[in-house]
C-alpha positions in Angstrom: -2.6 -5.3 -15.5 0.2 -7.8 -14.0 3.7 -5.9 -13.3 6.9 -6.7 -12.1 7.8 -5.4 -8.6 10.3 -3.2 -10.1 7.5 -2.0 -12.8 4.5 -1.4 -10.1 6.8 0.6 -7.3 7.9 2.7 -10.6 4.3 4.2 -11.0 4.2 5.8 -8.2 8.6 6.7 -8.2 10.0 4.5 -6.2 12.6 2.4 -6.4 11.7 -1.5 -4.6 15.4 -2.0 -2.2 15.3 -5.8 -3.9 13.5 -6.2 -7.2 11.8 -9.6 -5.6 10.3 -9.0 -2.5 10.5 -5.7 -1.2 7.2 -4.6 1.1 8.1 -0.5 1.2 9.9 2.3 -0.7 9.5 6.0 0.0 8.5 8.0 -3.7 10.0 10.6 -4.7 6.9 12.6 -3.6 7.5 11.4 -0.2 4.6 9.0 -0.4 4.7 5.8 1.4 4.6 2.9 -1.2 3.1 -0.2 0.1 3.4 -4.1 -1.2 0.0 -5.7 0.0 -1.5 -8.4 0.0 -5.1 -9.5 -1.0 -6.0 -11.5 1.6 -5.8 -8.9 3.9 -8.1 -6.2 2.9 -11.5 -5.5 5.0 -14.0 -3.2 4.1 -15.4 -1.6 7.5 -17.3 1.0 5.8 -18.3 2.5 2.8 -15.8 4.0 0.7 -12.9 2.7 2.6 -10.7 -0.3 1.8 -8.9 -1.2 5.0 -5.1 -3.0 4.8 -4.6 -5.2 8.1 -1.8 -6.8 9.3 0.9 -7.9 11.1 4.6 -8.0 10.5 5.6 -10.7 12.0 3.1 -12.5 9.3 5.3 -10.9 6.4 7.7 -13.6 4.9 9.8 -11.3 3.8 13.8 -11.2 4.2 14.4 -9.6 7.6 15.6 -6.7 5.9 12.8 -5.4 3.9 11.0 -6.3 6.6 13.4 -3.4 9.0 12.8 -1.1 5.9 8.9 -1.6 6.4 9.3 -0.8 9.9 11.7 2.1 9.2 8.5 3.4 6.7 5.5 2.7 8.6 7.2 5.1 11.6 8.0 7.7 9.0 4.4 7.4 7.7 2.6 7.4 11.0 5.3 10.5 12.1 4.8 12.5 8.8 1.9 12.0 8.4 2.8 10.7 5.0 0.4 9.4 2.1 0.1 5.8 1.6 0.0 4.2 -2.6 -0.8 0.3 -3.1 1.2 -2.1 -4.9 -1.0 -5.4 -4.6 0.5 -8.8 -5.1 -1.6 -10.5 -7.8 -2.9 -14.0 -7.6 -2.2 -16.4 -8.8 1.6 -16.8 -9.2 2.9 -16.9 -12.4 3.6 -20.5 -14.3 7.4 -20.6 -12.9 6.3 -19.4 -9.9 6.9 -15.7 -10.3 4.4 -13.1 -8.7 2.9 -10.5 -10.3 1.6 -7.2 -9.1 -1.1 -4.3 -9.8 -1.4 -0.9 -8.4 -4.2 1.0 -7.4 -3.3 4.8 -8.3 -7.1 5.7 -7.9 -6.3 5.2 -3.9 -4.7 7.1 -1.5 -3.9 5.4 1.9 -3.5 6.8 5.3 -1.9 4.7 8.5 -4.1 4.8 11.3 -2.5 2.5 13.9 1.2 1.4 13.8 2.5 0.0 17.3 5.5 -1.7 15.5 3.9 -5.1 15.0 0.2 -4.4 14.2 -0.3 -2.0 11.4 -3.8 -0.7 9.9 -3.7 1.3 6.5 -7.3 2.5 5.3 -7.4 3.8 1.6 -9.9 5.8 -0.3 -10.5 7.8 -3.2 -8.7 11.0 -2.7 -12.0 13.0 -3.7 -14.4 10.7 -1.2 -14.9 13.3 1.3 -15.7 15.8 -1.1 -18.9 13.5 -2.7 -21.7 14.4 -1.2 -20.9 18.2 -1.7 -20.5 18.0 -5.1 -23.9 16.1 -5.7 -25.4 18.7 -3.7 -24.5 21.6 -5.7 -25.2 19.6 -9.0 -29.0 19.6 -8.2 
């Protein structure tokens, strides 16, 4: 489903700082809320859908972009969760973007060394798979 900015960081309660082009928000669980972008998503093993990139590559005003930064250290210091908010292509007709969120995945920072940031998400029940098959047989 295509959402606004404002509409897509509300599932998850947050609040976007600008309503156009804001990249982070805290929730109001104290999740880390994440704009991404499709282009750079990996998968480098089952189960896992790896977010890679750079902030310097982020074309975003320089103060969502001091926000992000501000987030990714609280994330990688508290351990926080990370939810998706994924910039839909393509654009709308008058040049709007459009967004989707991926509430069945729950992200987790693995490297942040305030440029270069890797997010990995999976399902939060993944680990627990292969146990429960086991017991069903």
């Amino acid at each position: 489903m295509n959402l606004s900015l404002t509409t897509a960081f509300d599932r998850f309660g947050a609040k976007p700082s600008n309503r156009f082009s804001s990249l982070s928000a805290i929730a109001s669980d104290g999740a880390l809320v994440l704009t991404c972008s499709s282009t750079n998503f990996k998968h480098p093993a089952q189960g896992v859908l790896r977010y890679e990139t750079r902030l310097s590559s982020e074309t975003a005003s320089s103060r969502d972009n001091q926000l992000l930064v501000e987030h990714l250290s609280l994330a990688r210091d508290g351990e926080l969760p990370i939810r998706m908010v994924v910039i839909a292509a393509p654009t709308t007709k008058n040049g709007g973007r459009t967004f989707h969120v991926r509430p069945d995945l729950l992200g987790k920072l693995v490297k942040f060394d305030g440029e270069h940031f890797i997010v990995d998400f999976m399902r939060p029940d993944a680990g627990n798979e292969p146990a429960r098959r086991r017991r069903s047989k």
